[in-house]
KEDRENKE-367518 format. One record per residue (C-alpha): residue in one letter; x, y, z. Coordinates in steps of 0.05 Angstrom, whole numbers, plus 32768, in hexadecimal, padded with zeros to 4 digits. Example, Ala and Ser with C-alpha at 12.3 -4.5 7.8 and 13.67 -1.06 7.14 Angstrom:
A80F67FA6809CS81117FEB808F
end
This chain:
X87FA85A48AFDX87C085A58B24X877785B38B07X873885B58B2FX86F485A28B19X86C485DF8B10X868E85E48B48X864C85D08B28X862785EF8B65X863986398B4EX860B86588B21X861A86568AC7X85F886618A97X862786218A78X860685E08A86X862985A98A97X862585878A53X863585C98A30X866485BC89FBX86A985DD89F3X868E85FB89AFX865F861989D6X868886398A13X86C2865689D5X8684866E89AEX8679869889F2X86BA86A589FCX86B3867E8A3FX868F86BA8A5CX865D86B28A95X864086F98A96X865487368A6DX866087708A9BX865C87B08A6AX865687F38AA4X8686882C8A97X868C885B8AC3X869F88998A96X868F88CB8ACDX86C688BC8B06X86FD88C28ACCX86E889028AB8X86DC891C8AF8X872389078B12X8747891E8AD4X8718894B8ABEX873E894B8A6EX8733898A8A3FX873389548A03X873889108A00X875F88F389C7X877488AB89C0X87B188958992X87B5884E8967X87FC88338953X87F288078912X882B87EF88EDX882287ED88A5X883587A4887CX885387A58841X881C879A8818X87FE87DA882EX883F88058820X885087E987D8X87FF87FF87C9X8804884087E2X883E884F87B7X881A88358786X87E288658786X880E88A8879EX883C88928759X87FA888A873AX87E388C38752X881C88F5873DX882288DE86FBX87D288ED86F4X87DA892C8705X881F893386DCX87FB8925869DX87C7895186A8X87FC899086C5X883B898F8697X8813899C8656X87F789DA8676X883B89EC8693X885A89E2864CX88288A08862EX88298A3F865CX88778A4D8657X88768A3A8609X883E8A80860EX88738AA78636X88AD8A988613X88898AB185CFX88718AEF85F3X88B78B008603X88E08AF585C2X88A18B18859BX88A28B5485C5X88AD8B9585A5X88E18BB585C4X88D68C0685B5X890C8C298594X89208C7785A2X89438C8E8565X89678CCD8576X89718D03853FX89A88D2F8542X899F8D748528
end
């Protein structure tokens, strides 16, 4: 493997006693070049929306808490909605075996 000696003539902003702390702390980047040039895209594509997608995959950890809080959750809202419920059909049932039910009595003459 052959390596070559950088060319101290060339112009850095890394001296030659720069440290390698000091080049990784950089990233061992001369010059940060930072111009987008938004306008060609859109006038080549020319996109009605522009939407961008991220695939994550979820650990473990993640999954087993999310569980946690939906069973959490549920049985929140279970212990606040079944004594309605219960109460609510307890009412109806009540209603309907205490109904009067009109009778016709028919008299024969």
């Amino acid at each position: 493997m052959y390596v070559a000696a950088l060319d101290s003539s060339l112009p850095s902003q890394y001296s030659e006693d720069s440290t390698i702390e000091n080049l990784l702390n950089n990233l061992m980047i001369e010059e940060w070049n930072s111009t987008q040039m938004y306008a060609q895209y859109y006038n080549e594509c020319q996109p009605i929306e522009c939407t961008y997608t991220t695939r994550t995959r979820n650990n473990i950890l993640y999954v087993i808490t999310t569980l946690i809080g939906i069973i959490g959750g549920l049985t929140r809202v279970s212990k606040i909605l079944v004594p309605l419920l219960v109460k609510i059909i307890v009412y109806c049932f009540r209603k309907w075996r205490n109904r009067v039910v009109p009778q016709i009595s028919i008299i024969q003459t």
